[in-house]
C-alpha positions in Angstrom: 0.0 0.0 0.0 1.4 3.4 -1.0 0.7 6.7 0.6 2.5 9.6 -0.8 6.1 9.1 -0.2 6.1 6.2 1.9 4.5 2.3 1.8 3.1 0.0 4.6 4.0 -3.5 4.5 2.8 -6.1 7.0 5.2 -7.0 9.8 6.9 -10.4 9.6 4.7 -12.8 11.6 8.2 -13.3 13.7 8.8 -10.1 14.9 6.6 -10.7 17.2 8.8 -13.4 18.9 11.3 -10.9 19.4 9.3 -8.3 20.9 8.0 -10.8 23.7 11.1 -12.0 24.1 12.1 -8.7 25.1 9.3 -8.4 27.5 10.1 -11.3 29.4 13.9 -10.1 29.5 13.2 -6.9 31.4 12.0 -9.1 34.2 15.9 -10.2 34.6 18.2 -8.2 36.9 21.1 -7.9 34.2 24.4 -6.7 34.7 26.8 -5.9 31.8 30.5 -5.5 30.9 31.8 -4.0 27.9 35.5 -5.1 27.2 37.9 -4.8 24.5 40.5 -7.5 23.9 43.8 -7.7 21.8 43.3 -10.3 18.9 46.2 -9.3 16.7 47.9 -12.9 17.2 44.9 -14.8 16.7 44.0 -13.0 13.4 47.2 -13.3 11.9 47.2 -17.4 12.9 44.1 -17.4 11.1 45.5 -15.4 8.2 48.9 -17.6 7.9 46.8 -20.7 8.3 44.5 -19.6 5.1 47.9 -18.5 3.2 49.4 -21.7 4.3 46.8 -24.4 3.6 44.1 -22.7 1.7 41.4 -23.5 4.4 40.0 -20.0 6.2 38.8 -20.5 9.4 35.6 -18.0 10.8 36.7 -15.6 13.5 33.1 -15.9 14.5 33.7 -19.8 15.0 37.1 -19.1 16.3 35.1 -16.6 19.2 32.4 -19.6 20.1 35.3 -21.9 20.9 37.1 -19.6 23.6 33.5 -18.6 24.8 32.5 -22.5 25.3 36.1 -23.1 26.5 36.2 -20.4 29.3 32.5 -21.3 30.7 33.6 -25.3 30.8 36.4 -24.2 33.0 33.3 -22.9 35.4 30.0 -24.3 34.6 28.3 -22.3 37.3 28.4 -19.3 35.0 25.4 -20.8 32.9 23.4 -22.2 35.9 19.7 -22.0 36.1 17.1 -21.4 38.9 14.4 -24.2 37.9 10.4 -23.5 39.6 12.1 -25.2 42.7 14.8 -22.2 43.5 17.1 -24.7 43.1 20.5 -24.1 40.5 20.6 -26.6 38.5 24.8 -26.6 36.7 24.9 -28.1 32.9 28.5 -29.8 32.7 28.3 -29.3 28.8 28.4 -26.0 27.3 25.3 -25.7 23.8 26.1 -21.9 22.4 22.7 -20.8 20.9 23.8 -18.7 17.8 21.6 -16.3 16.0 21.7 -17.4 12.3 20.1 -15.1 9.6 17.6 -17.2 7.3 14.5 -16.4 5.1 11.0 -16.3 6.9 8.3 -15.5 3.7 10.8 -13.3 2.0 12.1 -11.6 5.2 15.2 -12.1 6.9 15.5 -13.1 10.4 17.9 -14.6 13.1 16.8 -17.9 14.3 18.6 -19.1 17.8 20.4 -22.7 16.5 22.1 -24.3 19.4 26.3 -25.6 19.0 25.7 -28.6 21.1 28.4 -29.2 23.2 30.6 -26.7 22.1 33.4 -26.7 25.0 34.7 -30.0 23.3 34.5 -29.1 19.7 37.4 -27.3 17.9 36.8 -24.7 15.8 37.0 -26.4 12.1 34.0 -28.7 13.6 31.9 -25.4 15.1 32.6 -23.9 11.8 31.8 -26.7 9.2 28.2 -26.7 11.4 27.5 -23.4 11.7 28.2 -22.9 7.7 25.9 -26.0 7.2 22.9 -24.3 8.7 23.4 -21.1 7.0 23.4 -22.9 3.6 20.8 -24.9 4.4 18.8 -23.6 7.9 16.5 -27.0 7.5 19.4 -28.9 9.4 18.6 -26.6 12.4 15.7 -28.5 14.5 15.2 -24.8 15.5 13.5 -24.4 12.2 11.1 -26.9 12.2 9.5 -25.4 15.6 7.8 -22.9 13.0 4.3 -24.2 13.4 4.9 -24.5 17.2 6.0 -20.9 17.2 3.0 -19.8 15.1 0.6 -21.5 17.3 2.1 -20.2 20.7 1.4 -16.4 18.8 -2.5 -17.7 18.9 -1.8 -17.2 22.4 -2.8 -14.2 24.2 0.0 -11.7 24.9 0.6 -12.0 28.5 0.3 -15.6 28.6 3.1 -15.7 25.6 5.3 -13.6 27.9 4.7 -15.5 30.8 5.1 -18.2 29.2 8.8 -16.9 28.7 9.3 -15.7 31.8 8.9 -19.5 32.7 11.2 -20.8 30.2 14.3 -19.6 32.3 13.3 -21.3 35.3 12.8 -24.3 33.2 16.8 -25.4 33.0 16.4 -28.4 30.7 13.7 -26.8 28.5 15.1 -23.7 28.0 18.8 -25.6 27.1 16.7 -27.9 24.8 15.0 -24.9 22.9 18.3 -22.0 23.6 21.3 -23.8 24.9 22.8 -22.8 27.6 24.9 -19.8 26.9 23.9 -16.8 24.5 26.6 -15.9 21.7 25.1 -12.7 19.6 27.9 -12.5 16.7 27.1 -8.9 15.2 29.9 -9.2 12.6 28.0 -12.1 11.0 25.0 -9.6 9.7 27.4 -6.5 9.4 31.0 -5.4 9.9 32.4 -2.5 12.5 33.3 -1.7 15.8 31.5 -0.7 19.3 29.3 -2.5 21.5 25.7 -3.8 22.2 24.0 -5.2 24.6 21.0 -7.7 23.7 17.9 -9.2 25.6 19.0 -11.4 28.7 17.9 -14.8 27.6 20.4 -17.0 28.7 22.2 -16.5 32.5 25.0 -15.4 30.5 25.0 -13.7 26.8 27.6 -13.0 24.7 27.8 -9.6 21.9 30.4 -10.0 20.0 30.4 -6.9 17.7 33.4 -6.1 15.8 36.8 -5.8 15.1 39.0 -2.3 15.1 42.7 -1.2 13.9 44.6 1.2 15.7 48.2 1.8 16.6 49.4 0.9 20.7 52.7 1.7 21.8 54.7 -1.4 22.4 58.4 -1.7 23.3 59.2 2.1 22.6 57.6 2.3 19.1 53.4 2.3 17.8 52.2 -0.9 16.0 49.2 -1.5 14.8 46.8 -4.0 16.5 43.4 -5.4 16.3 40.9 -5.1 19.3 37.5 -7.1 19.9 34.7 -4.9 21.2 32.6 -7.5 23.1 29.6 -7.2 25.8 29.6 -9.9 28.6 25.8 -9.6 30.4 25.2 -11.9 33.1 21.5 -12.5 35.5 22.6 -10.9 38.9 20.0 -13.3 40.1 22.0 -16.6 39.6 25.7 -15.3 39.0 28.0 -12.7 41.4 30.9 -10.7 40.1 33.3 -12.5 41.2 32.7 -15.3 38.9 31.8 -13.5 36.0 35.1 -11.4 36.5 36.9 -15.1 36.6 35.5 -16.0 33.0 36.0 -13.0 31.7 39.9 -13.5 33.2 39.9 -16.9 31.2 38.0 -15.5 27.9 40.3 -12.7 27.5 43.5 -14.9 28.2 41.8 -17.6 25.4 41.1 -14.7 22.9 44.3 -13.0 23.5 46.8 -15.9 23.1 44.4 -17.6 20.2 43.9 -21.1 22.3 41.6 -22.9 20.6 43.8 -22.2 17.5 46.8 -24.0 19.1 46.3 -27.3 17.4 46.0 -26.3 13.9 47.6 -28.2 11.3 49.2 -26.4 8.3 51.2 -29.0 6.7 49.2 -30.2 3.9 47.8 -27.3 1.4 44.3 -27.8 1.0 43.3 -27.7 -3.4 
């Protein structure tokens, strides 16, 4: 429908999924950390490992693996209260990953869930994560569209409530979410700065972007490459002294590219 200058389109029937989902997340008592971390040597293995052996490995993959790492070291960062007010602590680590896909001609990011991602390297978190953007039918996320679209026949403070409930539902909300959040900006856009999302997971993740700039080191400026990332975690369930122990152990991962450590670059991939 135009009018004048300007057209009205009907809203994508998931939109609305996001808009309770931030409802519900305003219940949560968030507090958030914005931090920047030195990457330079974990981009240039990545770079030299491309040059070397053809294969290019996702930053974004590269990111999941020191996020899953440094919450398996302390699995109490992605506890849950369940209906009981008792914490119930997953031992494996399932990073639910926005992924961009086509709903009726409009895109929007599905939450797909790395399953066990502390364990996986990151060729095996990439080779998935590329699989369900090619093809988002491998996600079981996906087909839980005509669940989704019934539970909007709901009215809409049951659908938030509903929600609400999820998070004190540990083994539902892993099942449907994972266990911790991982928002990669840089796979829908490139640039720096920071945001923070809806709380949906005890812990969430923004990773936003990457920026260049010279640091003096040793007497002279070099340039380096900084990761602008937001760590958000439920004050509810998790104290600061435990969130400022993973971030210790996510900066030390990002900074000294550990995941990364066991790549192979002997044989040149055709």
């Amino acid at each position: 429908m135009q009018h004048g200058d300007s057209r009205v389109v009907r809203a994508p029937w998931v939109r609305q999924l996001v808009i309770d989902a931030g409802r519900a997340a305003r219940r949560r008592h968030a507090i958030h950390g914005l931090f920047e971390v030195d990457v330079t040597s974990a981009r240039s293995t990545l770079r030299s490992h491309a040059a070397t052996t053809g294969e290019e490995l996702s930053f974004t993959a590269f990111v999941i693996a020191c996020v899953a790492r440094a919450v398996a070291a302390d699995p109490s960062v992605q506890a849950y209260r369940d209906l009981r007010r008792r914490e119930v602590i997953f031992d494996e680590v399932d990073i639910g990953l926005p992924i961009e896909v086509d709903v009726d001609g409009s895109p929007f990011a599905f939450t797909h869930v790395l399953r066990d991602a502390g364990a996986r390297d990151v060729r095996d978190l990439q080779r998935e994560i590329r699989a369900v953007k090619a093809d988002p039918h491998l996600s079981p996320s996906v087909h839980r569209q005509s669940w989704a679209r019934a539970y909007l026949l709901l009215p809409g403070f049951v659908r938030v409530a509903l929600l609400g409930a999820l998070h004190r539902m540990p083994h539902r909300q892993r099942a449907l979410a994972g266990t911790v959040g991982v928002t990669a900006v840089g796979m829908f856009g490139a640039g720096g700065g920071w945001g923070i999302a809806f709380q949906l997971h005890t812990l969430g993740i923004v990773v936003v972007g990457i920026t260049r700039r010279p640091v003096l080191c040793q007497g002279r400026l070099v340039d380096r490459e900084f990761l602008q990332l937001t760590v958000s975690v439920d004050h509810d369930i998790v104290d600061g002294a435990p969130t400022a122990r993973f971030v210790s152990r996510l900066r030390t991962l990002l900074t000294t590219a550990g995941p990364l450590a066991g790549l192979t670059t002997a044989t040149k991939v055709s």
